[in-house]
C-alpha positions in Angstrom: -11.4 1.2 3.4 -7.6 0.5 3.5 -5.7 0.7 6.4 -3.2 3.2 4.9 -5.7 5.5 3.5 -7.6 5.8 7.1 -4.9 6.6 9.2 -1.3 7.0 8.9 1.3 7.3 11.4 4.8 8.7 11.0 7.6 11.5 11.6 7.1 15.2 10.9 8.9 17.5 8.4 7.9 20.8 9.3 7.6 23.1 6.3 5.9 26.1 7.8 6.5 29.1 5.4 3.5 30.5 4.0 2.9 30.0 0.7 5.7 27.2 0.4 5.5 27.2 -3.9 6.2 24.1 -6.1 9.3 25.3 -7.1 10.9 24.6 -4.2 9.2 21.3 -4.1 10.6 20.2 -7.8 13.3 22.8 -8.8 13.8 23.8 -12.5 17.2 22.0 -12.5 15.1 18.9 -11.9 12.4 18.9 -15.0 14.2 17.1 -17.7 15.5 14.4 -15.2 14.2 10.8 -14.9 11.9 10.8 -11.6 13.9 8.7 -9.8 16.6 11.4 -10.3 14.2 14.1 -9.9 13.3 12.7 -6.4 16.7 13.3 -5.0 16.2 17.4 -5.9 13.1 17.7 -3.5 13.3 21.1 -1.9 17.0 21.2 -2.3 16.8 24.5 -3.0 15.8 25.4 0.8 16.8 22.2 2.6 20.0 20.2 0.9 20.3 16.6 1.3 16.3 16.7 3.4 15.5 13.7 0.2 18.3 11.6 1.8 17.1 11.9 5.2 13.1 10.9 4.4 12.0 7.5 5.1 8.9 6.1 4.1 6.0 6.6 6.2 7.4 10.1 7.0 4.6 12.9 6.8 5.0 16.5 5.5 3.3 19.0 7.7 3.2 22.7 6.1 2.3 26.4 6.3 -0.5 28.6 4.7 -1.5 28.2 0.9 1.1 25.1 0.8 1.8 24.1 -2.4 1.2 26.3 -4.3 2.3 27.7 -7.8 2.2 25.4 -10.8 1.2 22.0 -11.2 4.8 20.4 -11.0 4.9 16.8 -9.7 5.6 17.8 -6.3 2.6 15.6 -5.0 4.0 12.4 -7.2 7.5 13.2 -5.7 6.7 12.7 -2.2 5.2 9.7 -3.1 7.7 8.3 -4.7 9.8 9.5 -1.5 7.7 7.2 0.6 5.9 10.3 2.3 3.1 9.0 3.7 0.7 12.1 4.3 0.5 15.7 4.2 -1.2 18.4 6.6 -0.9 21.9 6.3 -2.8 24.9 7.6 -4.0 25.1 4.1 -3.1 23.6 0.9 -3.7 24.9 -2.4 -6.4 23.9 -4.5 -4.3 22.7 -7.1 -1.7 21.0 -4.9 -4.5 19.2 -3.2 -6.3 17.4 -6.1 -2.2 16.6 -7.7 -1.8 14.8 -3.9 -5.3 13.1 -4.2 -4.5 11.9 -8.2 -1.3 10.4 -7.1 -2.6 8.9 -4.1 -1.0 11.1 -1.1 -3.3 11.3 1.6 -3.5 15.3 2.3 -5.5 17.6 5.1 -5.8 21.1 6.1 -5.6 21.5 9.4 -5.5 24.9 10.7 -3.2 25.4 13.9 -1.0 21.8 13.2 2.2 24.1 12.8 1.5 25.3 16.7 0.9 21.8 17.6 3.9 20.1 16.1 7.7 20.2 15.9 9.9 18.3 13.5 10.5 15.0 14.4 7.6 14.6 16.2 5.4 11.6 15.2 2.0 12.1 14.1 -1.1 10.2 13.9 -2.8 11.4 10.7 -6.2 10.2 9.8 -7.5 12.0 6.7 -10.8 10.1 6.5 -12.0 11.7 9.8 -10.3 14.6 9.6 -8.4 14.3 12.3 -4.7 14.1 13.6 -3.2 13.2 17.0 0.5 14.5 17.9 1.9 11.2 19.4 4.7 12.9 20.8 3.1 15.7 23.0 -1.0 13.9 23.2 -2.3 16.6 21.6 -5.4 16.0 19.1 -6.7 18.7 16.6 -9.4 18.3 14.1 -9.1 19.7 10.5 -11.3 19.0 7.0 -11.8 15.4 6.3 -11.6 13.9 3.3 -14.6 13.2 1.0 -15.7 10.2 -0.2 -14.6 10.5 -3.4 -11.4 11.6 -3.2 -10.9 8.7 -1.0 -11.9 6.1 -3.5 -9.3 7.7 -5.6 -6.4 7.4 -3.2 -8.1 3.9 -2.3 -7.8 3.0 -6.1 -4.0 3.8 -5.9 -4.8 7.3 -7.6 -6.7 8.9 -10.5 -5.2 6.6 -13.5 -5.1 3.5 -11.6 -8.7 4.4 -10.8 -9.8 5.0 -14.3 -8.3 2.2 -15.7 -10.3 -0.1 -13.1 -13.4 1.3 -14.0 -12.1 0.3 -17.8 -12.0 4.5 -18.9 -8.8 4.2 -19.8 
């Protein structure tokens, strides 16, 4: 199991808004951009300039239903922002499996928005289900990953796991 799959450890981004929605993950002004354009636009609608400030290994912590709306490239964006995880209270269904395809490791975690504040730095361990608040000691267990999904994010996402196993 890789290292960076099992456990990640980084600084928080708090998104806590219920029902944060895709579009304010990938705004419309961003579709017919290159990604690496596109990437610059993350949640600039509610947070200028917060792509700037990521650095890689940085982890997303959200609010209810994260996530959730249409099936933009949200997931693939943080990625490409060097995010390194995601935990929310909930995520939505959609969201989740987009995060998992492009190789995101991604948790729910009920009662991680009372248990961090942003900047804090997080020890996230999707595997187990499990994430540690390095800054304050406190631990809190949420839904761990299953085995399959985790090959997927192992294989360096869906495509790159498919074309291994010689599908495509």
């Amino acid at each position: 199991m890789s290292p960076e799959v099992r456990a990640v450890e980084g600084r928080v981004w708090v998104f806590s808004e219920p029902n944060l929605n895709t579009d304010l993950i990938m705004p419309a002004a961003a579709f017919r951009l290159p990604r690496d354009e596109q990437v610059k636009l993350v949640f600039s609608a509610n947070r200028p300039g917060w792509a700037e400030q990521v650095r890689p290994g940085d982890i997303v912590v959200g609010g209810r239903n994260f996530g959730t709306g249409s099936s933009r490239p949200g997931a693939e964006l943080f990625k490409l922002l060097g995010i390194a995880g995601l935990v929310a209270e909930s995520i939505n269904d959609l969201f989740y499996r987009n995060s998992v395809n492009y190789a995101l490791p991604a948790m729910e975690c009920p009662g991680i928005l009372a248990a961090v504040k942003e900047g804090d730095i997080v020890w996230l361990d999707v595997i187990a289900g499990k994430v540690t608040n390095l800054s304050s000691g406190e631990a809190l267990s949420g839904a761990p990953m299953p085995d399959l999904l985790r090959e997927i994010i192992e294989a360096g996402g869906l495509f790159e796991k498919l074309r291994r196993e010689g599908y495509i």
